[in-house]
ZAMAR-276250 format. One record per residue (C-alpha): residue number from 1; z, y, x. Coordinates in Angstrom, 3 decimals. Layout:
BEGIN
SITE|segu|w|v|u
SITE|NUM|Z|Y|X .
...
***
This chain:
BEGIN
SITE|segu|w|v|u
SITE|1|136.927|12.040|150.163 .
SITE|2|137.247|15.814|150.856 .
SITE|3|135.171|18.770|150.183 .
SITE|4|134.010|21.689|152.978 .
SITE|5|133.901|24.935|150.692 .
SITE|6|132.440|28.261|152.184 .
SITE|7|133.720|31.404|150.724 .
SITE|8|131.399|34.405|152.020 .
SITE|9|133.314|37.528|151.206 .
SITE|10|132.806|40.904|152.011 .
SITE|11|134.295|41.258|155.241 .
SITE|12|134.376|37.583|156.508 .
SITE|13|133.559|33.994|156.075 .
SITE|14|136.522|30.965|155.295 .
SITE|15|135.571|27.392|155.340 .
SITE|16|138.191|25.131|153.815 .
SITE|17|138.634|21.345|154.042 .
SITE|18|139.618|20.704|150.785 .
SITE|19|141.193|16.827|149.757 .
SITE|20|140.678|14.787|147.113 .
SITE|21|144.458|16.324|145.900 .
SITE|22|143.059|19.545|146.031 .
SITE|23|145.090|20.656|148.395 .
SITE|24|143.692|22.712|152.009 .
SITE|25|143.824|20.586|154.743 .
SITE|26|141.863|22.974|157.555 .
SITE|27|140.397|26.143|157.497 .
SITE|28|138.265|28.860|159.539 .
SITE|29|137.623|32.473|159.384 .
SITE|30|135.007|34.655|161.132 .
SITE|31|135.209|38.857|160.478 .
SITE|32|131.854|40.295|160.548 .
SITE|33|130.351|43.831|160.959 .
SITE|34|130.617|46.411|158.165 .
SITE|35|127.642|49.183|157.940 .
SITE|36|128.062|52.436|156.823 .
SITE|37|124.965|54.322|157.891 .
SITE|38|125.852|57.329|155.184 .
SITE|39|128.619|58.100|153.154 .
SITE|40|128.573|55.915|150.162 .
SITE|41|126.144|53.399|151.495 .
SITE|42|127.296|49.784|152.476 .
SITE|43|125.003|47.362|154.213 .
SITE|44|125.301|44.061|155.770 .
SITE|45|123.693|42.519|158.850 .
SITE|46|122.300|39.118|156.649 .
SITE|47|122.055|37.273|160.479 .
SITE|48|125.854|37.995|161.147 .
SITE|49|126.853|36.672|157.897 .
SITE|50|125.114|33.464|158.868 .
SITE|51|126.354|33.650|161.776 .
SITE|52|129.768|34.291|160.845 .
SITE|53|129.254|31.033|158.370 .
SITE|54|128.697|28.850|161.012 .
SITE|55|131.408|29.860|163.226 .
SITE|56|134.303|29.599|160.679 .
SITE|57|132.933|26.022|159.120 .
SITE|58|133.006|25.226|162.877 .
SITE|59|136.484|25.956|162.714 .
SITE|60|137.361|24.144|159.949 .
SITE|61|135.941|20.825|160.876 .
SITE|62|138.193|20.667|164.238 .
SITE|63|139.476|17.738|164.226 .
SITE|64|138.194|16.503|160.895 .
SITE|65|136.656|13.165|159.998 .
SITE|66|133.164|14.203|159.078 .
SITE|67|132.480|10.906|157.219 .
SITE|68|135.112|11.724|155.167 .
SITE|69|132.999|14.658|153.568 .
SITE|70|130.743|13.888|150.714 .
SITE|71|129.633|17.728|149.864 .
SITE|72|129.497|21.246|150.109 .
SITE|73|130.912|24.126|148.012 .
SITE|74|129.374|27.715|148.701 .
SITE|75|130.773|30.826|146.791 .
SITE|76|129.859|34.073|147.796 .
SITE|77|130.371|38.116|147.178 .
SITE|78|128.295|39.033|144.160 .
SITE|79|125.670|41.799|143.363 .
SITE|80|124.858|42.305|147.021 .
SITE|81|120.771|41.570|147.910 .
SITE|82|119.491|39.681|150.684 .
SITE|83|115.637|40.235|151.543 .
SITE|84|114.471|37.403|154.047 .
SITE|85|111.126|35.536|155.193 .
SITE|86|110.111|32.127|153.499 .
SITE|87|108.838|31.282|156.679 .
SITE|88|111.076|32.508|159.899 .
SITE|89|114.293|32.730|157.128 .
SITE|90|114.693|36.800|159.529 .
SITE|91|115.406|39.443|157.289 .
SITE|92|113.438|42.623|157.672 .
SITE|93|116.393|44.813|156.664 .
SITE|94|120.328|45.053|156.009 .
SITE|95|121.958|43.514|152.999 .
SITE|96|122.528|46.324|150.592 .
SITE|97|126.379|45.321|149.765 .
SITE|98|127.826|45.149|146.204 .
SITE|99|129.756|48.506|147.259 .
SITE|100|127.327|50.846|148.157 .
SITE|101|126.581|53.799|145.861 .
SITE|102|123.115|55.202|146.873 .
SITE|103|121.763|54.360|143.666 .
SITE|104|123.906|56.524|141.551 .
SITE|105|121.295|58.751|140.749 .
SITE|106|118.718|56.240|139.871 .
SITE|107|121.240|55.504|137.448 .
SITE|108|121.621|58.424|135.834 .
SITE|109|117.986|59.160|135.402 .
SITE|110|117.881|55.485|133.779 .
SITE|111|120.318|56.483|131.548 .
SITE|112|117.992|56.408|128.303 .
SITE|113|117.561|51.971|128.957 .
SITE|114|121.627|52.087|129.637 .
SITE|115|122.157|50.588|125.927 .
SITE|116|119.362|48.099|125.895 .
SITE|117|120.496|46.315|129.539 .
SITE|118|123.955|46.481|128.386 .
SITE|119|122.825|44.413|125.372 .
SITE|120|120.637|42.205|127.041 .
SITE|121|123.030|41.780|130.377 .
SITE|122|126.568|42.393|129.210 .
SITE|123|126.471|44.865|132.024 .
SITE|124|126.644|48.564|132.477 .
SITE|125|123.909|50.536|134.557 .
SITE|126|125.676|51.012|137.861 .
SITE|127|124.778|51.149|141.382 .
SITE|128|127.390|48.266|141.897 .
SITE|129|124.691|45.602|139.981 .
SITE|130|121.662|44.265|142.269 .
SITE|131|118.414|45.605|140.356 .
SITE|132|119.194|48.871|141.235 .
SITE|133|119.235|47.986|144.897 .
SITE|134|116.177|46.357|145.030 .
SITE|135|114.450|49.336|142.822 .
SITE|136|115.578|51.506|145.754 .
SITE|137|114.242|49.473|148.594 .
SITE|138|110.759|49.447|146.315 .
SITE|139|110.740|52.955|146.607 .
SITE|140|112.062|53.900|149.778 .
SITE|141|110.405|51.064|151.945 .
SITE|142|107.304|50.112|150.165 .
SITE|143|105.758|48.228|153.725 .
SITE|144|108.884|46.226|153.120 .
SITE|145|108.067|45.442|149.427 .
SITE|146|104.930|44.385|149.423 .
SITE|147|105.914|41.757|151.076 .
SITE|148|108.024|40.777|148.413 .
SITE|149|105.255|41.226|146.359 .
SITE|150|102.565|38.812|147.872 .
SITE|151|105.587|36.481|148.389 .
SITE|152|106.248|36.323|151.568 .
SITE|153|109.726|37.633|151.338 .
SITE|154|112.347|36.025|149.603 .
SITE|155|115.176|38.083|147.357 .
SITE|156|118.595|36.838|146.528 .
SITE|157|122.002|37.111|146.584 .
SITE|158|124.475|35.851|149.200 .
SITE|159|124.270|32.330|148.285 .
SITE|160|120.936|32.438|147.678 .
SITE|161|120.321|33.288|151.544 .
SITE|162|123.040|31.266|152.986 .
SITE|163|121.513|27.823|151.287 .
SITE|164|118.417|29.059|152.339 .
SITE|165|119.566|29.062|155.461 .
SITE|166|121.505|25.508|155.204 .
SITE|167|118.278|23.694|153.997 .
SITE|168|115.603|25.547|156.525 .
SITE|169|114.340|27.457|153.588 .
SITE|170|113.679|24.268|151.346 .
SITE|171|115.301|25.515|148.545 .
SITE|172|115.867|29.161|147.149 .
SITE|173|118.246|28.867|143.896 .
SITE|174|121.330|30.413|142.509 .
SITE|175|123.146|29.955|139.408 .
SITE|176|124.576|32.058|136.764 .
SITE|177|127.393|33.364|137.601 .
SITE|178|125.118|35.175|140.478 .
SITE|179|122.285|35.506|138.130 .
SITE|180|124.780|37.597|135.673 .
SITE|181|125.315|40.595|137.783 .
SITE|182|121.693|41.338|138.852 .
SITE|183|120.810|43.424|135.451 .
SITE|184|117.484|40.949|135.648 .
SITE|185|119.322|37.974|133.476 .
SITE|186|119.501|37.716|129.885 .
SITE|187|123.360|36.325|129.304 .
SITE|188|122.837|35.059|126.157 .
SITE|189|119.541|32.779|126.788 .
SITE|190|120.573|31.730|130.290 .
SITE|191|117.634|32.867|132.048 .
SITE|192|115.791|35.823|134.072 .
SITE|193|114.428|38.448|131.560 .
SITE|194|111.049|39.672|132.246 .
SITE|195|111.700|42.960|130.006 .
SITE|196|114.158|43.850|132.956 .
SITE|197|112.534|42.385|135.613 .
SITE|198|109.576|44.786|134.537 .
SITE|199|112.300|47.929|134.075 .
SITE|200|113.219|47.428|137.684 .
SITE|201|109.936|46.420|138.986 .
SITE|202|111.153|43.378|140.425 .
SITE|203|108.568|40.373|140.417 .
SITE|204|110.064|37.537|138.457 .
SITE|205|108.264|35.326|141.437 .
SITE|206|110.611|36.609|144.164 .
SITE|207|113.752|35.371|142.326 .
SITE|208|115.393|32.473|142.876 .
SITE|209|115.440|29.365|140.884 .
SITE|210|118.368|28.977|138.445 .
SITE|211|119.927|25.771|139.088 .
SITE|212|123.719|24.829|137.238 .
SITE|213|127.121|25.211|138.829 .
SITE|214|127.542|21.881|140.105 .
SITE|215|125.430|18.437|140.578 .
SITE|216|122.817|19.834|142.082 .
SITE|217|120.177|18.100|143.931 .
SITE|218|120.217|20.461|147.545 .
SITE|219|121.215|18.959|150.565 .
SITE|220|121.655|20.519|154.129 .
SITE|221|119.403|20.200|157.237 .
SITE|222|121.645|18.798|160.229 .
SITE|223|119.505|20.495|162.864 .
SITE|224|120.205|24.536|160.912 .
SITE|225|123.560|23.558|159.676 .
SITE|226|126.067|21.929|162.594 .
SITE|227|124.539|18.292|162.265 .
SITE|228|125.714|17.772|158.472 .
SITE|229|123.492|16.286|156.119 .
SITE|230|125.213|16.447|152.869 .
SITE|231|124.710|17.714|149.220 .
SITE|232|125.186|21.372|148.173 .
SITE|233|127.155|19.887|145.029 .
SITE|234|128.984|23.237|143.879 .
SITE|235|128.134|26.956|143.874 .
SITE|236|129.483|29.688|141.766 .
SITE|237|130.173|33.615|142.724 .
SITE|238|133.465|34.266|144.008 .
SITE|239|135.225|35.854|140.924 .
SITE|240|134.229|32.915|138.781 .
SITE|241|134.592|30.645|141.210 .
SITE|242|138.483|32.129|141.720 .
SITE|243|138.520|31.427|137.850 .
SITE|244|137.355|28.110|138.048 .
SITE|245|139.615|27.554|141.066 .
SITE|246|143.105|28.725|139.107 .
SITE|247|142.104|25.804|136.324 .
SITE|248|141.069|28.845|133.740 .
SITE|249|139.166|26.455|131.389 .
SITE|250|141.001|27.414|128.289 .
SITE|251|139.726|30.590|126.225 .
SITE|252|141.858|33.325|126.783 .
SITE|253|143.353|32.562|130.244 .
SITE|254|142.861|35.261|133.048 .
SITE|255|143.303|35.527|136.399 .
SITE|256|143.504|38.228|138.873 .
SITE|257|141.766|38.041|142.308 .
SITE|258|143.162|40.229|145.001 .
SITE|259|140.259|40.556|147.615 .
SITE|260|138.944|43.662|149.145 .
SITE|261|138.286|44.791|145.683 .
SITE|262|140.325|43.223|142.374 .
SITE|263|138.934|41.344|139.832 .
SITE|264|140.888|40.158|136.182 .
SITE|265|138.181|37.783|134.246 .
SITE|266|138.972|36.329|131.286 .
SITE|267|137.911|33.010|129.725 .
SITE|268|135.985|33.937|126.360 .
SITE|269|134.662|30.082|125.836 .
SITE|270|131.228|29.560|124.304 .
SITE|271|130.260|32.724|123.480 .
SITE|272|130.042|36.272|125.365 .
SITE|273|132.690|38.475|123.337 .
SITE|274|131.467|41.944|124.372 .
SITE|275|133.851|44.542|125.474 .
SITE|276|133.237|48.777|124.458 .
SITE|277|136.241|49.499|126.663 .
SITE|278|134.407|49.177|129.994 .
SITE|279|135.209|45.363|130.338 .
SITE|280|131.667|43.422|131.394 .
SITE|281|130.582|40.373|129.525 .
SITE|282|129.438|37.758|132.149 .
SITE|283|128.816|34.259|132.625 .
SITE|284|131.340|31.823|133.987 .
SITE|285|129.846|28.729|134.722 .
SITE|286|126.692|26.297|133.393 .
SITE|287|126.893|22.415|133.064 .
SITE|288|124.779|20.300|134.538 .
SITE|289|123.843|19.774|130.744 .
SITE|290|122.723|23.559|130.288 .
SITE|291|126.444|24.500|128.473 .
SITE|292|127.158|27.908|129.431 .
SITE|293|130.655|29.410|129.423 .
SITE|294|131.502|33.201|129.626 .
SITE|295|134.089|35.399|130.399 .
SITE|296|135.128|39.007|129.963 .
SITE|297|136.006|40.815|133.353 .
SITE|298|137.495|43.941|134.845 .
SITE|299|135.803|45.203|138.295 .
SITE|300|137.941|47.257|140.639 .
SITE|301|136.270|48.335|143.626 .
SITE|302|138.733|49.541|145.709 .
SITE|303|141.800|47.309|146.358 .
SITE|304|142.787|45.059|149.705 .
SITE|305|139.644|47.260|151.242 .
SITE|306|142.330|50.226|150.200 .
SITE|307|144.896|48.352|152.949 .
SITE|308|142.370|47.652|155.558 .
SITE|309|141.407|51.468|155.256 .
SITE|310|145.040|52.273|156.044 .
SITE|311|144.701|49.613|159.109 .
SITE|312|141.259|50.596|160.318 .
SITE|313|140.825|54.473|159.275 .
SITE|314|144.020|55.758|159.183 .
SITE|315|145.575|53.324|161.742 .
SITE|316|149.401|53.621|160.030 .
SITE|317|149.679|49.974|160.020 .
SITE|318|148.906|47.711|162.758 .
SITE|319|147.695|44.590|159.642 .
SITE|320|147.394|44.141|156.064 .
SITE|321|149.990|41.816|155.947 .
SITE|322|152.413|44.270|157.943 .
SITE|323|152.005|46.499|154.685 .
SITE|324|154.504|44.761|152.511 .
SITE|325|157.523|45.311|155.098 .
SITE|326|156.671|48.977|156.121 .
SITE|327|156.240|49.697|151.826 .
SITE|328|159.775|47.680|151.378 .
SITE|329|161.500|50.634|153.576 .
SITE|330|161.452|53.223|150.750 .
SITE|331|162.474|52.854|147.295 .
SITE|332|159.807|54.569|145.590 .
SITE|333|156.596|56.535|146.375 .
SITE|334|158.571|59.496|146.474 .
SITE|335|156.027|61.148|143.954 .
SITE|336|152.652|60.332|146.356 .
SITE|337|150.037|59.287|143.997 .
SITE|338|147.181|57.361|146.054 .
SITE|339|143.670|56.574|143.983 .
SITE|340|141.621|54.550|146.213 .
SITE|341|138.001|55.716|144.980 .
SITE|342|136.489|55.136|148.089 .
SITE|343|133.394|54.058|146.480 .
SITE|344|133.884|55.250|143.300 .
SITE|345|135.744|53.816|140.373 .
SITE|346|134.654|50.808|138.985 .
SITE|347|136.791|48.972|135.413 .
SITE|348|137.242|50.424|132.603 .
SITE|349|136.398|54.238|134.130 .
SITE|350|133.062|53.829|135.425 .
SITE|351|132.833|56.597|137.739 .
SITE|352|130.572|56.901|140.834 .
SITE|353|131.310|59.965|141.739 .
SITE|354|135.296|59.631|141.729 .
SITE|355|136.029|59.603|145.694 .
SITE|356|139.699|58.873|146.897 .
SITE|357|142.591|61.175|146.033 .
SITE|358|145.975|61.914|147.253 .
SITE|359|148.864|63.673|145.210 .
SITE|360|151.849|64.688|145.632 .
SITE|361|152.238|64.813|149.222 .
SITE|362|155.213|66.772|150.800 .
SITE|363|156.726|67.320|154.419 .
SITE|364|159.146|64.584|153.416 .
SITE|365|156.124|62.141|152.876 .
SITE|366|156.057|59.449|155.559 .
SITE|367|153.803|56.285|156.238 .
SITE|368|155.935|54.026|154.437 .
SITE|369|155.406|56.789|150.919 .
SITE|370|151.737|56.349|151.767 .
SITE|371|151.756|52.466|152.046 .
SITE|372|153.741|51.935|148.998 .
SITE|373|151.976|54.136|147.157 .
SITE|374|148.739|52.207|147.996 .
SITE|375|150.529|48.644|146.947 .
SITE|376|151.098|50.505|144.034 .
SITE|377|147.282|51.818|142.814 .
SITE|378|146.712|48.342|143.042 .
SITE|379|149.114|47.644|140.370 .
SITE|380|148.063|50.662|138.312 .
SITE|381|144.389|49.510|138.750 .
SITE|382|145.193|46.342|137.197 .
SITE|383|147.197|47.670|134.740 .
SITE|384|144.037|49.680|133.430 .
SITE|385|141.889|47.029|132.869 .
SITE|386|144.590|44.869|131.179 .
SITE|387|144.989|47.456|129.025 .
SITE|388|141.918|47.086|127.587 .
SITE|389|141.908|43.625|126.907 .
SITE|390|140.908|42.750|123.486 .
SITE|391|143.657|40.486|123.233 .
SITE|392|147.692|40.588|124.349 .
SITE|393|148.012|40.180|128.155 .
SITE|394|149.938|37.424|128.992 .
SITE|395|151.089|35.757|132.028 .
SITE|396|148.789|36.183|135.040 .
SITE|397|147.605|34.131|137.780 .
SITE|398|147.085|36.138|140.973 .
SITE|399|145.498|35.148|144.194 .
SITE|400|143.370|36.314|147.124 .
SITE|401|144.998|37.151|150.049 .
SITE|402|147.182|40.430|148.783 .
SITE|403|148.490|37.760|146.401 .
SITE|404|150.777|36.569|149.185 .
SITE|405|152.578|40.075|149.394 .
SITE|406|155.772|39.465|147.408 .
SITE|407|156.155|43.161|146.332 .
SITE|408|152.966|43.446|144.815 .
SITE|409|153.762|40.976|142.805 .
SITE|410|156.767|42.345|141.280 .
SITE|411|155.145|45.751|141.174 .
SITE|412|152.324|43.904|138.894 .
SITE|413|154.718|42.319|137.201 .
SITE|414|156.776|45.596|136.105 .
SITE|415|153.295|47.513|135.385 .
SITE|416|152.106|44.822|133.188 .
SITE|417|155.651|43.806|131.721 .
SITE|418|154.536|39.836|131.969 .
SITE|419|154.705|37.456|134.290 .
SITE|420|153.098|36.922|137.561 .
SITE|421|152.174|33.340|138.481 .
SITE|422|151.089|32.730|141.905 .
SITE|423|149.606|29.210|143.066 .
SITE|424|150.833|27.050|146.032 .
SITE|425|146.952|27.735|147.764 .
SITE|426|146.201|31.839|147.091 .
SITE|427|142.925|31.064|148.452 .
SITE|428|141.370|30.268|144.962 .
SITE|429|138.135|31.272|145.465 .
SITE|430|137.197|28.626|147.937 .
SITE|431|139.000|26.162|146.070 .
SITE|432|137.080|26.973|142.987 .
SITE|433|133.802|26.605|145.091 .
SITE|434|135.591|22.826|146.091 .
SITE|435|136.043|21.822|142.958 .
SITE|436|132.957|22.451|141.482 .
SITE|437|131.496|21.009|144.337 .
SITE|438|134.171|18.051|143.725 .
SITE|439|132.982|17.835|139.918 .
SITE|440|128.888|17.273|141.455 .
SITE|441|129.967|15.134|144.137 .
SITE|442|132.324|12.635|142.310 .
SITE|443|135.786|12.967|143.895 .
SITE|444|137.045|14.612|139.842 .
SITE|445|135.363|13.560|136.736 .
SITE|446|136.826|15.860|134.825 .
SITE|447|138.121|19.605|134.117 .
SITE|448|141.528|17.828|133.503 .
SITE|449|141.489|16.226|136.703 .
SITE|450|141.482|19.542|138.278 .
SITE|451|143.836|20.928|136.271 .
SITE|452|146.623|18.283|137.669 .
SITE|453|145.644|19.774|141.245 .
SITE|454|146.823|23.175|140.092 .
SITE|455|150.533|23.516|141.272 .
SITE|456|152.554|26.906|140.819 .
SITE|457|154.336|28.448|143.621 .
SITE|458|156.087|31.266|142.511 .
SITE|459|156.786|32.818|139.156 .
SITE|460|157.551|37.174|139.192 .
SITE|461|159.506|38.656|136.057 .
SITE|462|159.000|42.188|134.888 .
SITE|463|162.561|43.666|135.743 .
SITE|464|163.468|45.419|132.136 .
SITE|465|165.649|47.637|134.193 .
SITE|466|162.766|49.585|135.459 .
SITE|467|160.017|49.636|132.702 .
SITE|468|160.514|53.031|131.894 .
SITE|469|160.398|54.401|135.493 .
SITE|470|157.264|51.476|135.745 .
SITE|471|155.266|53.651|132.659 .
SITE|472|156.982|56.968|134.166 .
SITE|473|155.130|56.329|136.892 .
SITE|474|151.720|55.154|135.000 .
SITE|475|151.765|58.103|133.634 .
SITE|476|151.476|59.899|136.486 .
SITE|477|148.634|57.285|138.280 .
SITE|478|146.945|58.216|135.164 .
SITE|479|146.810|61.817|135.063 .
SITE|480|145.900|61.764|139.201 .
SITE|481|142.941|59.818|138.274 .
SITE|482|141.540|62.482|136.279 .
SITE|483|141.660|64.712|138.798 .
SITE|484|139.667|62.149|141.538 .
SITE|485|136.502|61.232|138.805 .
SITE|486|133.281|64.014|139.586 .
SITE|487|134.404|64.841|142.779 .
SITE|488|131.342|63.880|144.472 .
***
């Protein structure tokens, strides 16, 4: 028995194979198109992310026994809104993506609600959440709402869209962990709140149907979706499907997802533990019995996307992955101090107008100063939201695809002072989708099952040798990040 699990991220599609031993046994990517029509806004061409899906599951299933599949895992980037029609399944518009700022201002003039959503979401009122999006496109394109208004037009998240998509529009669901970081769901009854669907103006009608994490009742069209009839038997959003993925099921263990942005959650059990340190209270996962389970997370914006900026703006290095070995040429920074606050700064500063900064530059600074110092920020980043964990940081699981980069380990390692653990598959965020499609689906009956999948890799020590040059040089990340917040 093996699982196909779709992981739509920001900037591409993978499809895994995953086995019954939880281990990857094929996989396919497909890049798609990023939009940035003004500075600060991020958008999404909904069609090419479909598109995009079906080319890397395509992939994937090369040479694989299709029989041998028994259901589908979909996890997906978060906060970003999908507008589409019940009928044709075209969207009228772009995808407004998690990243995009244009609603900064909204923000601010809804600052006098800020303390009721955070009580009633766990989140804070920032253009990164969904309502705000959608409160925009109300305003700004009001031919365009009223469609979503009489009904016609659908609203949802990633995953919401894609098993739209999958099932020819049959079904039109999405789960918690999605639900969570709209600033339309109430965290602690499970459910949309019509207080805030009201504050944003969004009609409760136009959501989607909450269904649970895994055992769910969709199933695919063969004619939309590359001939495969199967169950949708897992969903979850990608950082708490990365949690689920690194066998987190224990309160208080955390893992850190290194994607185009970073992401530390942290297993808080039963109930939301709520954080006044810039930490969001969210929801993990839900049972199939209704049993919600929370966590505490740390948002970064700005982290891989930080290397592919160096690769595609820049052009100083010719991949991401080529980043470790130009960094490992120098010894140090040399003093350059890079804050990547391309879109602002997310955990625990909360800035939308911080933009990206760069200190301590000199006619001795080189590429390889630059690069390192950018492996670095990631490490500082990190280091900022573990800081204000309400309970001692201890060893970390890392993965996403900067996971791989041996240096950045160690640099985490020697910012944080604890361990680094890093799993045999770094892609945990599809294998989190896999298992909790796996759990619905029948190939594990239990969280303890998965846990025995889990196998470590690689293990980084903080060097002692260099902890004071490692908070030296904190220090000085944090100082250069005062000077990047207002900017805009």
């Amino acid at each position: 028995m093996s699982i196909l699990a779709i992981d739509a991220g920001t900037t591409g599609v993978t499809a895994l194979v995953v086995d019954a031993e939880g281990a990857i046994v094929a996989r396919g990517y497909q890049e798609f198109a990023q939009h940035f029509p003004r500075p600060g806004w991020v958008e999404h061409v909904p069609e090419e992310i479909w598109q995009a899906t079906l080319e890397a599951c395509r992939v994937a299933l090369r040479g694989i026994d299709r029989t041998d599949l028994v259901g589908i895992g979909i996890t997906n980037q978060r906060e970003t809104v999908v507008l589409w029609d019940r009928e044709t399944l075209g969207s009228p518009r772009r995808a407004i993506v998690w990243q995009d700022r244009r609603t900064a201002s909204l923000c601010t003039e809804m600052a006098a609600h800020e303390e009721r959503v955070r009580e009633l979401t766990g989140l804070r009122l920032d253009p990164y959440f969904s309502a705000t999006k959608l409160a925009w496109i109300a305003e700004h394109e009001p031919h365009t709402w009223a469609l979503v208004a009489s009904g016609r037009y659908a609203v949802g998240t990633v995953d919401s869209y894609l098993i739209a998509r999958m099932t020819r529009g049959t079904w039109h669901v999405t789960d918690a962990s999605n639900a969570c970081r709209t600033l339309l769901f109430d965290l602690e009854l499970g459910a949309w709140s019509e207080e805030l669907c009201d504050l944003f103006g969004v009609p409760t009608d136009a959501l989607p149907e909450l269904v649970p994490n895994w055992g769910t009742a969709m199933v695919t069209e063969p004619r939309a979706f590359l001939d495969l009839r199967l169950p949708i038997a897992g969903m979850a959003g990608d950082q708490q499907a990365a949690l689920f993925g690194q066998a987190c099921f224990e309160v208080g263990e955390a893992k850190c997802t290194y994607g185009t942005g970073s992401f530390i959650l942290v297993n808080t059990g039963a109930t939301p533990e709520r954080s006044d340190a810039g930490l969001l209270s969210t929801a993990a996962w839900r049972s199939p019995d209704g049993e919600l389970s929370y966590a505490l997370e740390g948002s970064i914006f700005v982290t891989g996307a930080a290397v592919q900026w160096l690769r595609d703006g820049l052009q100083i290095v010719g991949s991401a992955a080529e980043s470790e070995a130009i960094a490992a040429t120098v010894t140090s920074s040399d003093g350059v101090v890079f804050v990547p606050a391309l879109t602002g700064l997310g955990a625990p500063h909360w800035d939308p107008d911080a933009r990206g900064t760069i200190l301590g530059l000199t006619r001795g600074t080189t590429r390889a100063h630059l690069v390192r110092a950018t492996l670095e920020a990631i490490a500082f980043e990190v280091r900022d939201v573990m800081a204000t964990l309400p309970m001692p940081p201890g060893p970390l699981k890392v993965d996403g695809g900067a996971a791989a980069n041996d240096l950045l380990c160690q640099l985490q390692a020697d910012q944080l002072g604890v361990p680094v653990s890093r799993p045999r598959f770094v892609e945990t965020t599809g294998l989190g989708a896999a298992f909790l499609a796996g759990l619905g689906a029948g190939v594990w009956s239990s969280f303890d099952e998965i846990r025995d999948t889990w196998a470590l890799a690689a293990t980084f020590e903080p060097d002692p040798a260099v902890r004071a040059q490692a908070d030296a040089d904190y220090a000085r990340w944090s100082r250069a990040v005062e000077r990047a917040k207002a900017w805009a």
